[in-house]
N, CA, C and O atoms as a Maestro MAE file, in Angstrom:
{
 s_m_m2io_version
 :::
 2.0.0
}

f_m_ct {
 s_m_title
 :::
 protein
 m_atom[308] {
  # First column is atom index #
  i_m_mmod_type
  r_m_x_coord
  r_m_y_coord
  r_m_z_coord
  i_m_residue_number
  s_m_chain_name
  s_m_pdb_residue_name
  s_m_pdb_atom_name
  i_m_atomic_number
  :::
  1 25 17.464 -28.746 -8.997 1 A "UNK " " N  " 7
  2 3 16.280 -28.704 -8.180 1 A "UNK " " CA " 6
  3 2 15.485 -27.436 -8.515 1 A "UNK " " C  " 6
  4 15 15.885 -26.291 -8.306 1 A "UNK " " O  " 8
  5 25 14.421 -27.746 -9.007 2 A "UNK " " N  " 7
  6 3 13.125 -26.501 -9.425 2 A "UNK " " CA " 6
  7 2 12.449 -26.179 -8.474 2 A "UNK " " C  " 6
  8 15 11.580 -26.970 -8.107 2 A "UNK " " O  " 8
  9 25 12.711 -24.325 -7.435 3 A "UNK " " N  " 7
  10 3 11.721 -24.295 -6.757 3 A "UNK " " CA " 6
  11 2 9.815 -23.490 -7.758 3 A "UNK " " C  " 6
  12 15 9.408 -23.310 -8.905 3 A "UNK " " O  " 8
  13 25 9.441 -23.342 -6.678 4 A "UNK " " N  " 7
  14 3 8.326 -23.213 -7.140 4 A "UNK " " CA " 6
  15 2 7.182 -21.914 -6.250 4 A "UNK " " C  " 6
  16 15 5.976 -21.674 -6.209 4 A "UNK " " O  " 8
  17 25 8.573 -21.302 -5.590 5 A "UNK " " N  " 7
  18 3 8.002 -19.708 -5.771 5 A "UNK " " CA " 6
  19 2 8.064 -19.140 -6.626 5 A "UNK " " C  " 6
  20 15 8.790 -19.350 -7.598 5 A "UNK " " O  " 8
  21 25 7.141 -18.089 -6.427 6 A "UNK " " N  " 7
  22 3 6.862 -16.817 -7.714 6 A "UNK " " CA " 6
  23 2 7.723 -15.642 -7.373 6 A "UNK " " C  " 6
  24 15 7.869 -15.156 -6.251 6 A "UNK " " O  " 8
  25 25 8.229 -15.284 -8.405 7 A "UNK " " N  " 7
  26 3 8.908 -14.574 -8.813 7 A "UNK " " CA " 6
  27 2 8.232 -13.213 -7.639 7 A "UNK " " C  " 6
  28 15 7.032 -13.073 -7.405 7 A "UNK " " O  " 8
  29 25 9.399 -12.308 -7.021 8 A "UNK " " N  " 7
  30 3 8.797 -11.067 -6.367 8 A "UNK " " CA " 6
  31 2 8.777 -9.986 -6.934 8 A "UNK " " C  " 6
  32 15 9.810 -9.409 -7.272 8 A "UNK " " O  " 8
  33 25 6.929 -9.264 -7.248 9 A "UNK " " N  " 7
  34 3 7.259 -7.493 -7.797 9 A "UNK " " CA " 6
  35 2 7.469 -6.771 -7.289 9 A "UNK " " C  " 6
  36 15 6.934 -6.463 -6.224 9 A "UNK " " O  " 8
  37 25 8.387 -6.173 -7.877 10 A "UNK " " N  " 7
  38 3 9.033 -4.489 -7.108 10 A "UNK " " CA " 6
  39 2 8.233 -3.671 -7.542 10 A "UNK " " C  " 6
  40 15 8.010 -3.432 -8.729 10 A "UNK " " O  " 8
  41 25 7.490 -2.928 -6.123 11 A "UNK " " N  " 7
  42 3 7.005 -1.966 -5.652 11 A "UNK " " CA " 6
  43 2 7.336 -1.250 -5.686 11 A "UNK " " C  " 6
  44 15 8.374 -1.125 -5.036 11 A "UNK " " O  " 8
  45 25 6.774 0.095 -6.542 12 A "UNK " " N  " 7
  46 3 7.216 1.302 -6.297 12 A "UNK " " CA " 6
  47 2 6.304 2.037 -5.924 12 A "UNK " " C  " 6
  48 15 5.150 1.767 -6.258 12 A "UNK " " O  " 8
  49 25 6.625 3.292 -5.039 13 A "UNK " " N  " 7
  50 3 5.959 4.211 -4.669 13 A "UNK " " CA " 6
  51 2 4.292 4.699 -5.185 13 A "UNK " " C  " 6
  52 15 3.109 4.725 -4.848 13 A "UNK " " O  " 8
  53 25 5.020 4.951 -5.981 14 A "UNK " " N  " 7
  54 3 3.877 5.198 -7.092 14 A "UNK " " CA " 6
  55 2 2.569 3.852 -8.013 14 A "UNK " " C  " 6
  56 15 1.511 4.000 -8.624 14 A "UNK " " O  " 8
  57 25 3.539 2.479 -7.584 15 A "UNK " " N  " 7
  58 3 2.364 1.348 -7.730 15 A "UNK " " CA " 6
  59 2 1.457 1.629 -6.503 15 A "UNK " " C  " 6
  60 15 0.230 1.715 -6.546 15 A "UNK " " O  " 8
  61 25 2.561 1.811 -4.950 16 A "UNK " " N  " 7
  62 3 1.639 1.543 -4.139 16 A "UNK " " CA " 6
  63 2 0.400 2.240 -3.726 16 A "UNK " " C  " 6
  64 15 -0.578 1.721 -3.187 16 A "UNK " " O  " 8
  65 25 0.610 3.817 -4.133 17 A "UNK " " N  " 7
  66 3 -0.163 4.666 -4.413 17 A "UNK " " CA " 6
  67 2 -1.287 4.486 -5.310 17 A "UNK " " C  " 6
  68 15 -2.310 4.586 -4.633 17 A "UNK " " O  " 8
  69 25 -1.585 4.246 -6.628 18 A "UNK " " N  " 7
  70 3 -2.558 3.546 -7.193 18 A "UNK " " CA " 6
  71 2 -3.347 2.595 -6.499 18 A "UNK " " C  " 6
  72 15 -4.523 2.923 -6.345 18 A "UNK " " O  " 8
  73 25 -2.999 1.515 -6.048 19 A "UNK " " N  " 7
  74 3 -3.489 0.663 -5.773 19 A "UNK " " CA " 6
  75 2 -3.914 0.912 -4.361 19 A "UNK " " C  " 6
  76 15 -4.357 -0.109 -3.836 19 A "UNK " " O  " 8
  77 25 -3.910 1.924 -3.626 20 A "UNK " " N  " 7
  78 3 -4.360 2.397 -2.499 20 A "UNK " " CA " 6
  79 2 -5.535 3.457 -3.068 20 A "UNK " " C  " 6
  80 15 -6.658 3.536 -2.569 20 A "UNK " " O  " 8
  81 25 -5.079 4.227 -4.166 21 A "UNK " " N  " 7
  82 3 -6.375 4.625 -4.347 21 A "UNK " " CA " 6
  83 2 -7.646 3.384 -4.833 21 A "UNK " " C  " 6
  84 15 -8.786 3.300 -4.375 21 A "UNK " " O  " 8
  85 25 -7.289 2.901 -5.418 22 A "UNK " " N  " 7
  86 3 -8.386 1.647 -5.682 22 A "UNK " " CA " 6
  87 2 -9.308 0.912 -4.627 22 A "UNK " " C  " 6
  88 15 -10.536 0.847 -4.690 22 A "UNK " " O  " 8
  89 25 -8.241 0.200 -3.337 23 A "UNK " " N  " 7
  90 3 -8.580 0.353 -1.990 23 A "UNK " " CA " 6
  91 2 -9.706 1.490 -1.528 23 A "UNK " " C  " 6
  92 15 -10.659 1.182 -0.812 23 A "UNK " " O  " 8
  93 25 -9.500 2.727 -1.981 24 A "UNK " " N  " 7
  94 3 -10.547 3.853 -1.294 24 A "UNK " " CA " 6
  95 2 -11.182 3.985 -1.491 24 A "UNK " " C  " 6
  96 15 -12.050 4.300 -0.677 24 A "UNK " " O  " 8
  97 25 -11.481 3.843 -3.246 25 A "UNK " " N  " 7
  98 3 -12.790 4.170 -4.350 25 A "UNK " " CA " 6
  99 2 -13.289 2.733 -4.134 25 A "UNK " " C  " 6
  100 15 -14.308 2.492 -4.782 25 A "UNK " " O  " 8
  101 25 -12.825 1.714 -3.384 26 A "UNK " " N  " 7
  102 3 -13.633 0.323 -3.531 26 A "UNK " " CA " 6
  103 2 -14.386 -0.291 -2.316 26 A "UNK " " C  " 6
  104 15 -15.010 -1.343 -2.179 26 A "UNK " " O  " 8
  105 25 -13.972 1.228 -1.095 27 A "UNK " " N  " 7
  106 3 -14.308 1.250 0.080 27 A "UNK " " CA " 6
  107 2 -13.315 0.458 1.455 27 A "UNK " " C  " 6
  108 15 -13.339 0.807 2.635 27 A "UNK " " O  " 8
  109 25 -12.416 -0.777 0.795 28 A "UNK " " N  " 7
  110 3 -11.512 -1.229 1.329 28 A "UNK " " CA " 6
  111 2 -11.284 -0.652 2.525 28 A "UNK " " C  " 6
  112 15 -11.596 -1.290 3.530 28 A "UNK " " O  " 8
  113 25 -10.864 0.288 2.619 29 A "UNK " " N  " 7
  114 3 -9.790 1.306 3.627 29 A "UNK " " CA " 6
  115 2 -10.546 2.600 3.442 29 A "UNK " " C  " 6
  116 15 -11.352 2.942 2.576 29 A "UNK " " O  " 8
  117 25 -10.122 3.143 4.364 30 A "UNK " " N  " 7
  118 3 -10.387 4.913 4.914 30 A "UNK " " CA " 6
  119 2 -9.333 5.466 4.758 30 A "UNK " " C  " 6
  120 15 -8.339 4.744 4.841 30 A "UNK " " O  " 8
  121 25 -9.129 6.952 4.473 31 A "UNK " " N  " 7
  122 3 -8.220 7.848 4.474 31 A "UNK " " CA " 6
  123 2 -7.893 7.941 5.959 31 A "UNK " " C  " 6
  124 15 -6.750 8.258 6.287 31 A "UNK " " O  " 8
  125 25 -8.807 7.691 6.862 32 A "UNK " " N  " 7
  126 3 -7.957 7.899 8.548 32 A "UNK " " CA " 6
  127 2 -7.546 6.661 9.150 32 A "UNK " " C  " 6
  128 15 -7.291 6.561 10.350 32 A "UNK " " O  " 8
  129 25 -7.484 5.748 8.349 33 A "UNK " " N  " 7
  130 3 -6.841 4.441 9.020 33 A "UNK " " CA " 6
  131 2 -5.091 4.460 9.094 33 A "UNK " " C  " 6
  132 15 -4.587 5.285 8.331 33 A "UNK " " O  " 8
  133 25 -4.532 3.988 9.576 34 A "UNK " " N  " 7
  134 3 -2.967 3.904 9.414 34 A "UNK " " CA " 6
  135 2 -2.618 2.671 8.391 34 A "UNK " " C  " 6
  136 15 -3.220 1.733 7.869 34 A "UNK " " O  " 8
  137 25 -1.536 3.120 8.404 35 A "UNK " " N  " 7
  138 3 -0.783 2.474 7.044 35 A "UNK " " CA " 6
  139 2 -0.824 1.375 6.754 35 A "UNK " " C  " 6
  140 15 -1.085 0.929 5.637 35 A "UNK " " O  " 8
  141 25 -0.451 0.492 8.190 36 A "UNK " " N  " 7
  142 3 -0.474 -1.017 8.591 36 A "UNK " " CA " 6
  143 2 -1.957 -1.768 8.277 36 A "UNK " " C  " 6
  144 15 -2.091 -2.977 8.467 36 A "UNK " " O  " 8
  145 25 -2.930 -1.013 7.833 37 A "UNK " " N  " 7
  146 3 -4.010 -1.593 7.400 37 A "UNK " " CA " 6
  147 2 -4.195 -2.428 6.260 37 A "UNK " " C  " 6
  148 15 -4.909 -3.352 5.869 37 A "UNK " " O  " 8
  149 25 -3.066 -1.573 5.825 38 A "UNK " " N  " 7
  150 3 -3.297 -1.932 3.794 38 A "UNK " " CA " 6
  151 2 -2.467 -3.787 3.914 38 A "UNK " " C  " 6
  152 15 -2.257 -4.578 2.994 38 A "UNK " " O  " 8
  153 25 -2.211 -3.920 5.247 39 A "UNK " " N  " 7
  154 3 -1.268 -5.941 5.044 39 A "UNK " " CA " 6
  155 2 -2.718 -6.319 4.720 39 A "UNK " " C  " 6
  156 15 -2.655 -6.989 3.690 39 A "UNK " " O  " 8
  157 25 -3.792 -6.224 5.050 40 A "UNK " " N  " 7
  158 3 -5.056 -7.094 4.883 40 A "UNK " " CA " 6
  159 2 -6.050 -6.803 3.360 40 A "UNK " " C  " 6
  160 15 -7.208 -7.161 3.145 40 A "UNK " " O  " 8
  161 25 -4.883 -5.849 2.251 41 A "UNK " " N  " 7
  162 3 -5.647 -5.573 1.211 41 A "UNK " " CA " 6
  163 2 -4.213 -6.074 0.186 41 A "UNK " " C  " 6
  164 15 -4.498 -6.466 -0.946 41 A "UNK " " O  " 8
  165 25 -2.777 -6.055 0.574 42 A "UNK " " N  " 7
  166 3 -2.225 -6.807 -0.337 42 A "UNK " " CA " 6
  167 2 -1.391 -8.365 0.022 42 A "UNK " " C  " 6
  168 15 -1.328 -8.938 1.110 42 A "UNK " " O  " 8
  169 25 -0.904 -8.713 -1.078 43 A "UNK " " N  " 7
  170 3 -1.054 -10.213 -0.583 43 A "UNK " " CA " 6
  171 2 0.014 -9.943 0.727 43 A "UNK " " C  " 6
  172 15 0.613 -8.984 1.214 43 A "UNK " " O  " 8
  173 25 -0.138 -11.426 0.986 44 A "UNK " " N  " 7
  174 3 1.158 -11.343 2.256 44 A "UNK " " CA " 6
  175 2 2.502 -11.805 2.440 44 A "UNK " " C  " 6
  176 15 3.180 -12.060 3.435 44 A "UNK " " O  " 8
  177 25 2.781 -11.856 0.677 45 A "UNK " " N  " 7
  178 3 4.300 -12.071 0.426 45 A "UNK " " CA " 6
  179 2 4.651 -11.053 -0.074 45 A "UNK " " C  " 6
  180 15 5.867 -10.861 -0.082 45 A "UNK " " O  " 8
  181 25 4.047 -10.341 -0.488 46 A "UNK " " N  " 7
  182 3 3.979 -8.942 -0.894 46 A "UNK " " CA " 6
  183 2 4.879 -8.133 0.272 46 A "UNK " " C  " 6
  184 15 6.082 -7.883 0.208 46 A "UNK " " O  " 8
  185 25 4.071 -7.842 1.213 47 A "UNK " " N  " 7
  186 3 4.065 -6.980 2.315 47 A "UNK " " CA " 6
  187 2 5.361 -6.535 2.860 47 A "UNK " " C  " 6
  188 15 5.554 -5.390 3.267 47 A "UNK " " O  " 8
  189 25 6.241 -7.473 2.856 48 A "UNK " " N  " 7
  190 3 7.507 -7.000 3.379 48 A "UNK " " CA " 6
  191 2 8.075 -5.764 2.368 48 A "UNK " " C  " 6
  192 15 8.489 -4.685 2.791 48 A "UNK " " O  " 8
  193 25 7.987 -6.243 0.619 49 A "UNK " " N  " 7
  194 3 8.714 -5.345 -0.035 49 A "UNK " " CA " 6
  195 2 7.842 -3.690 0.407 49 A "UNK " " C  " 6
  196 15 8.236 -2.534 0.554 49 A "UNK " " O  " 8
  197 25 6.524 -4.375 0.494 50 A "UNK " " N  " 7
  198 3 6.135 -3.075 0.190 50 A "UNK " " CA " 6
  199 2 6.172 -2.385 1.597 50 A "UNK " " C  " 6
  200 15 5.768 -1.240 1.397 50 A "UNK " " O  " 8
  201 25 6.403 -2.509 2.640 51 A "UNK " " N  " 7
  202 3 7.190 -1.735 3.719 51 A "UNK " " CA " 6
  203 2 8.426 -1.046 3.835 51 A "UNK " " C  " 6
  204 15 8.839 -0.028 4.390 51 A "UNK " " O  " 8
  205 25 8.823 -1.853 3.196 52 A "UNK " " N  " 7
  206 3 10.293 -1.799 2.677 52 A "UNK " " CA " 6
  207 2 10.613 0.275 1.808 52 A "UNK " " C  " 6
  208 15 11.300 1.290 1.925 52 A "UNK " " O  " 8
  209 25 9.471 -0.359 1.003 53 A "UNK " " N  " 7
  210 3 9.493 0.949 -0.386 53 A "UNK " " CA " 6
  211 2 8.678 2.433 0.645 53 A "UNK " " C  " 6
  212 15 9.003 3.617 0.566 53 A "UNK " " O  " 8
  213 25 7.588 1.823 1.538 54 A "UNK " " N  " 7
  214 3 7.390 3.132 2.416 54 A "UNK " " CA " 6
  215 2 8.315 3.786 3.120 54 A "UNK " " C  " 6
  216 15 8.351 5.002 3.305 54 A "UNK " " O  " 8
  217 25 9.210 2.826 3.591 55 A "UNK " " N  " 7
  218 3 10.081 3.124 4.601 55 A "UNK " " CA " 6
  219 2 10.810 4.105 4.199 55 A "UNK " " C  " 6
  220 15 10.879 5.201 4.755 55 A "UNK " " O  " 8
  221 25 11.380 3.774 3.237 56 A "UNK " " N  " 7
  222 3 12.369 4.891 1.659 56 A "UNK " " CA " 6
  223 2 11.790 5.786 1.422 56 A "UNK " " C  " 6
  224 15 12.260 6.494 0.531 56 A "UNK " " O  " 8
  225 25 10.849 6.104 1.894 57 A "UNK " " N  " 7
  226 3 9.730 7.206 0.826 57 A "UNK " " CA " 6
  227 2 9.513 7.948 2.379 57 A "UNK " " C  " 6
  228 15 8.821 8.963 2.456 57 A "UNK " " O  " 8
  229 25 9.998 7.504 3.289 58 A "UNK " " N  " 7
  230 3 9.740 8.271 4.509 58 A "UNK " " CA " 6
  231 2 8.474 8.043 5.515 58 A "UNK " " C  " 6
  232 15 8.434 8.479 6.666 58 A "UNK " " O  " 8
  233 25 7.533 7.349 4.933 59 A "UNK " " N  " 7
  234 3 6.453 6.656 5.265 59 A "UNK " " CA " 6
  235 2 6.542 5.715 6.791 59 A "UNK " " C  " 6
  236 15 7.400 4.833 6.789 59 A "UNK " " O  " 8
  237 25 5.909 5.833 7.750 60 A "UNK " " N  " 7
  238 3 5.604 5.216 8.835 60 A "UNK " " CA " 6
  239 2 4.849 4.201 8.979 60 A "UNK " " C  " 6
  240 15 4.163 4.268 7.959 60 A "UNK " " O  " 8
  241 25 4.424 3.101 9.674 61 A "UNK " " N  " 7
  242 3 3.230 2.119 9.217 61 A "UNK " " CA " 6
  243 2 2.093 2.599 10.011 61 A "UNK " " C  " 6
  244 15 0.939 2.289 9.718 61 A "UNK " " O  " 8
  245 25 2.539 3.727 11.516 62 A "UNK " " N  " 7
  246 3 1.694 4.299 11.658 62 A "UNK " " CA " 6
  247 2 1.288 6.197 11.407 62 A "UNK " " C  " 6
  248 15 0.800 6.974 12.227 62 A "UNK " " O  " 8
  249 25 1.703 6.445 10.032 63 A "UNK " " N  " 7
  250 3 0.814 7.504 9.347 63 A "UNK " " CA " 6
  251 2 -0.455 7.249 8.807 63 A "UNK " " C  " 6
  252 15 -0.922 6.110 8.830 63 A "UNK " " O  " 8
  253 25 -0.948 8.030 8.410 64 A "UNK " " N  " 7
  254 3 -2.460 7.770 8.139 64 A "UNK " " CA " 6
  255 2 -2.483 7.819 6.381 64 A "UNK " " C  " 6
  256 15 -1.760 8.532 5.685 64 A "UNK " " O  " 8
  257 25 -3.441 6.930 5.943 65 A "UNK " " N  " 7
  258 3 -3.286 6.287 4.470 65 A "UNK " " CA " 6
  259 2 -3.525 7.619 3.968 65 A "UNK " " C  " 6
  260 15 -2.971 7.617 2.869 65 A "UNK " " O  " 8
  261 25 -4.132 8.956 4.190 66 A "UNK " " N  " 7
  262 3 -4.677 9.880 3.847 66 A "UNK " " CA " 6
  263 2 -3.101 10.671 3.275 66 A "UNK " " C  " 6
  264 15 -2.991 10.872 2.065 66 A "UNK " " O  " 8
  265 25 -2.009 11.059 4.170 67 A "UNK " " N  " 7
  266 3 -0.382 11.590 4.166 67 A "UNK " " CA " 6
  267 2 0.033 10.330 2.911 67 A "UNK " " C  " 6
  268 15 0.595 10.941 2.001 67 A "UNK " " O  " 8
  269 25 -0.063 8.629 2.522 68 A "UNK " " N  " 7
  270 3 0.259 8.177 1.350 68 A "UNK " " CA " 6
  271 2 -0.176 9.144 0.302 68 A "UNK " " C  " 6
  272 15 0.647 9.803 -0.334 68 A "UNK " " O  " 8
  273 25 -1.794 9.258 0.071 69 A "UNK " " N  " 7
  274 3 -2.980 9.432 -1.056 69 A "UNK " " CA " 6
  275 2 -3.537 10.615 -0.529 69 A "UNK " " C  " 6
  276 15 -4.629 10.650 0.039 69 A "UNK " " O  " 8
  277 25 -2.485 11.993 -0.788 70 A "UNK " " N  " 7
  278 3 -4.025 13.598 -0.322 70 A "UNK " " CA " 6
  279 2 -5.097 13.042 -1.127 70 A "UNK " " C  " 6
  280 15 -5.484 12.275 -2.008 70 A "UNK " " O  " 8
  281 25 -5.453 14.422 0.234 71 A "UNK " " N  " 7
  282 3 -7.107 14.143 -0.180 71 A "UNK " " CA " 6
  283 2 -7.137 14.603 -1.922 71 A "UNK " " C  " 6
  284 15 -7.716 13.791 -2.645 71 A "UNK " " O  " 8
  285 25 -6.634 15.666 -2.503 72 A "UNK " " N  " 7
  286 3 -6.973 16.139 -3.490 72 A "UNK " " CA " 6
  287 2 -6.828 14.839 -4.909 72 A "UNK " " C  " 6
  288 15 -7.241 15.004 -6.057 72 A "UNK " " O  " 8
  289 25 -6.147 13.641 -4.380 73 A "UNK " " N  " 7
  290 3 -6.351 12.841 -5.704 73 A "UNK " " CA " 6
  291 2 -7.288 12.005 -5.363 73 A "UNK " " C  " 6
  292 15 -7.364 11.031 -6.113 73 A "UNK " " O  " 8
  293 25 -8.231 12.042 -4.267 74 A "UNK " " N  " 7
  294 3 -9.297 10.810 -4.556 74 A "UNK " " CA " 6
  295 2 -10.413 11.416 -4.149 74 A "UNK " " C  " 6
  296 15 -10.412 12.357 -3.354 74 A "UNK " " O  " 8
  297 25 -11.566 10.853 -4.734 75 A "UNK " " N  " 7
  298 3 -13.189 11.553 -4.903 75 A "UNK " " CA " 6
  299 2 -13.509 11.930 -3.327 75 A "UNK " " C  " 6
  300 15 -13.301 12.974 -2.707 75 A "UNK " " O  " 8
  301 25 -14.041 10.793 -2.958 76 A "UNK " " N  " 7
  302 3 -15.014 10.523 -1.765 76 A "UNK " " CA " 6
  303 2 -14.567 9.539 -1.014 76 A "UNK " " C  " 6
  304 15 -13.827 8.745 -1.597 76 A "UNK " " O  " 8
  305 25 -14.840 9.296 0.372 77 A "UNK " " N  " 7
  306 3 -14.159 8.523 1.298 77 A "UNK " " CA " 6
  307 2 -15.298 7.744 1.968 77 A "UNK " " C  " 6
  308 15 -15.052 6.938 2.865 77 A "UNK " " O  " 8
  :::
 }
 m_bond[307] {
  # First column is bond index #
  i_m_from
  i_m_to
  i_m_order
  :::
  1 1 2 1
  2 2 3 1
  3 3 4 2
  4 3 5 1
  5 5 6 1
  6 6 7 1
  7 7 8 2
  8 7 9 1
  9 9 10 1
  10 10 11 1
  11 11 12 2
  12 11 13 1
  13 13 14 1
  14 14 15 1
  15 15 16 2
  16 15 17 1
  17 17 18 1
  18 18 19 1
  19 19 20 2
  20 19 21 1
  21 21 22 1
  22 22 23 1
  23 23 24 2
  24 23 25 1
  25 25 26 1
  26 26 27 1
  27 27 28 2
  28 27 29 1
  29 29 30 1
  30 30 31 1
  31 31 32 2
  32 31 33 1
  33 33 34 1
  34 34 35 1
  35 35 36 2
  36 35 37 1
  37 37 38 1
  38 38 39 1
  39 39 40 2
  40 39 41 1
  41 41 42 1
  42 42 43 1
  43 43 44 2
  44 43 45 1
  45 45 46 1
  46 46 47 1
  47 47 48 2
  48 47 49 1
  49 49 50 1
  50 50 51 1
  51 51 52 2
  52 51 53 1
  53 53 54 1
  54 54 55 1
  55 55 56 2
  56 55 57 1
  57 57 58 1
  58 58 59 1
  59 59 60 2
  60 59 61 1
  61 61 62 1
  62 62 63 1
  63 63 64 2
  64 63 65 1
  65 65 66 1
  66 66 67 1
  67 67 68 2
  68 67 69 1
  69 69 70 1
  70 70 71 1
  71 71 72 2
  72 71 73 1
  73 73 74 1
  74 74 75 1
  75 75 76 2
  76 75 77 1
  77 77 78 1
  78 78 79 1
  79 79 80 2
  80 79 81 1
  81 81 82 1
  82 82 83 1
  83 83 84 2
  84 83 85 1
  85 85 86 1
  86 86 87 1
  87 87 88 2
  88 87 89 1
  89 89 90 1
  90 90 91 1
  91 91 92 2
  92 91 93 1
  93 93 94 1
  94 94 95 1
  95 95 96 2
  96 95 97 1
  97 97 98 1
  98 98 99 1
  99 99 100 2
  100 99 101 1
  101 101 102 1
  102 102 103 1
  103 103 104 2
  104 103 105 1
  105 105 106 1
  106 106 107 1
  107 107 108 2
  108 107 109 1
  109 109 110 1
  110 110 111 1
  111 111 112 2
  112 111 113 1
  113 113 114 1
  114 114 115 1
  115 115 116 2
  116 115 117 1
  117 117 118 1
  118 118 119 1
  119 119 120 2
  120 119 121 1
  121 121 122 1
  122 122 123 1
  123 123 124 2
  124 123 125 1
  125 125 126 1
  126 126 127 1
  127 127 128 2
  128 127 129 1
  129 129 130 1
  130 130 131 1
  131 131 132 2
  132 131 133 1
  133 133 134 1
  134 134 135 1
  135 135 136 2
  136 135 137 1
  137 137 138 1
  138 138 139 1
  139 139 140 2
  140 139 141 1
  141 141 142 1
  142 142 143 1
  143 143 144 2
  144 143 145 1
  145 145 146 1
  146 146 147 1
  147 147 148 2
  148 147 149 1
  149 149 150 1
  150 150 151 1
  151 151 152 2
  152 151 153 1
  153 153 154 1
  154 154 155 1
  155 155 156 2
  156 155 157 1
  157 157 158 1
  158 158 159 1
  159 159 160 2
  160 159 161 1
  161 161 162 1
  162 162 163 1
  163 163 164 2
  164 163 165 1
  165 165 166 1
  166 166 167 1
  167 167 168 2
  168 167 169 1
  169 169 170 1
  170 170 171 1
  171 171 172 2
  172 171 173 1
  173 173 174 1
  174 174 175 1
  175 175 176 2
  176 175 177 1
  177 177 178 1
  178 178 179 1
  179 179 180 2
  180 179 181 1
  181 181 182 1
  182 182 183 1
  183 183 184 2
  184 183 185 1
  185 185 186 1
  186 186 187 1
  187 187 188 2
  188 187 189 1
  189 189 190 1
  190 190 191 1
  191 191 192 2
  192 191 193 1
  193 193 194 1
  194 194 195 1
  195 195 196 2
  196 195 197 1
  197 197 198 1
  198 198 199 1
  199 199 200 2
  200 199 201 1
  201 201 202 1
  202 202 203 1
  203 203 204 2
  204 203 205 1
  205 205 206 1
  206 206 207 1
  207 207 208 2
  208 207 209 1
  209 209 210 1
  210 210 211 1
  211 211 212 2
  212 211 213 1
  213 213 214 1
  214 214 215 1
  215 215 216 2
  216 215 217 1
  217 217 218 1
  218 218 219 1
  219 219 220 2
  220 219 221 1
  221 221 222 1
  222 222 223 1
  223 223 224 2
  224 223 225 1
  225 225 226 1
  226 226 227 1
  227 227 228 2
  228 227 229 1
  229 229 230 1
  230 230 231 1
  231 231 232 2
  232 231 233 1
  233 233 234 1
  234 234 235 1
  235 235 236 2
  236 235 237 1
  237 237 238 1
  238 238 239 1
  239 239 240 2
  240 239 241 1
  241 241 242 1
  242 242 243 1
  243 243 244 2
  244 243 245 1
  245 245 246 1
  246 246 247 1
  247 247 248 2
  248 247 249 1
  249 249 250 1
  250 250 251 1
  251 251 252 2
  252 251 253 1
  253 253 254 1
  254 254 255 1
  255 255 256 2
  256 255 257 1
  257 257 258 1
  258 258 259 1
  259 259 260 2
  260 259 261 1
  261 261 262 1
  262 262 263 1
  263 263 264 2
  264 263 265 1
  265 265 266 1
  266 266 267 1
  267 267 268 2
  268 267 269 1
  269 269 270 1
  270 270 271 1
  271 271 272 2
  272 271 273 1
  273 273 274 1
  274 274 275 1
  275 275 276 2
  276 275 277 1
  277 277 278 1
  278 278 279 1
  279 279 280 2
  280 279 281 1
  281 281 282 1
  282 282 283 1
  283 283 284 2
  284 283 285 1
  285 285 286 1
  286 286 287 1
  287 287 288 2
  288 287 289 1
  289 289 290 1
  290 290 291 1
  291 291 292 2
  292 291 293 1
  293 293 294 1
  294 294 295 1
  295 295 296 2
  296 295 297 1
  297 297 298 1
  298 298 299 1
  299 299 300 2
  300 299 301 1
  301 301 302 1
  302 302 303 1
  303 303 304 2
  304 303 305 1
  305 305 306 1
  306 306 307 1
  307 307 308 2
  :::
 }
}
């Protein structure tokens, strides 16, 4: 029997970081929003791992995306 989910990517810290800066420079999200914002910018099968990988990293869902991404690596908000 062939299922016909997709395969799950492992998230790392450092993907999720990128791709949160992208989120910022694309206006997506704010540096003062909390963490739990970013379920409505990645998919939503996604989401569990990538809670998962904050959680490890010490990350809260309510810290602010700004404590993921200092200010000093992204332009303008």
């Amino acid at each position: 029997m062939l299922t016909n989910s997709l395969p799950k990517i492992r998230y790392s810290l450092d993907m999720i970081q990128e791709e949160v800066r992208c989120f910022l420079q694309k206006g997506k999200v704010s540096c003062h929003q909390p963490l739990y914002i970013l379920c409505q910018c990645f998919p939503l099968r996604d989401w569990d791992l990538i809670v998962n990988e904050l959680e490890q990293s010490g990350f809260l869902l309510r810290d602010r995306i700004s404590e993921l991404v200092p200010q000093k690596e992204w332009a303008n908000d």
